[in-house]
N, C-alpha and C positions, 0 to 999 in steps of 0.2 A: 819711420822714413824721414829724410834729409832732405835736402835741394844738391847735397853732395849726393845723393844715392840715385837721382835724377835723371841722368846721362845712361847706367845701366838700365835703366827700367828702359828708356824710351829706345834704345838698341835692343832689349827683347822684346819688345812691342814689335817691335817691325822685322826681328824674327821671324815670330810668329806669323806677320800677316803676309809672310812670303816675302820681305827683303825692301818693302816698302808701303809707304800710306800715306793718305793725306794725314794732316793735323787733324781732323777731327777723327779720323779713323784711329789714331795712335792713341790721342784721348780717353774715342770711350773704351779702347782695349784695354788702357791703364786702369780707369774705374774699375770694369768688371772683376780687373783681376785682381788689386791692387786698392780697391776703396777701403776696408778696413783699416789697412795702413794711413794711409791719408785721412780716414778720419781719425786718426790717434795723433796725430803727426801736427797737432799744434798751430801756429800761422800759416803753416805748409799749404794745410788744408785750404785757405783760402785763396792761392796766390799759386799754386799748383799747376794750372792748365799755361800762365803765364810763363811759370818757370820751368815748363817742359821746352818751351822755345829756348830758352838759357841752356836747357840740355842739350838739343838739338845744336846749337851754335859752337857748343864743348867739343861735339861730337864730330863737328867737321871740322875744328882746327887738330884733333889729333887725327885725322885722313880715315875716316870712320865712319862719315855721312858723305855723301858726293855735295856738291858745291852747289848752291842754289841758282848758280850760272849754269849749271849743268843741267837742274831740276828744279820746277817750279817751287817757289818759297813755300806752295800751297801744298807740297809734296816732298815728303823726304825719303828716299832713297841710299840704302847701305851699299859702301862702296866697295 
């Protein structure tokens, strides 16, 4: 896994937990599903939970996550 591969993971995260979640909820759905990867995954691994927010922010400039105007920064929300 990437930081480019990122942005997919955290839109089926929130998929999954019905279309939306807090950041910690998207987190440890990541883990559970997805920790093997991440532990293979090199500096990823340590910088991962930071750079889901990176993916989150990818994700609402291509019109993908709703606007953090729209939904709390603490909750992201597929649009």
């Amino acid at each position: 896994m990437t930081k480019s591969d990122l942005p997919d993971v955290v839109l089926e995260a929130l998929t999954q937990l019905g279309g939306a979640g807090k950041v910690a909820e998207v987190a440890k759905w990541i883990w559970v599903n997805h920790e093997v990867e991440l532990r293979a995954s090199g500096d990823l691994f340590y910088t991962w939970q930071y750079d889901i927010r990176w993916a989150a922010d990818q994700l609402r400039k291509r019109g993908l996550l709703k606007s953090t105007t729209v939904t709390s920064a603490r909750r992201w929300e597929v649009a």
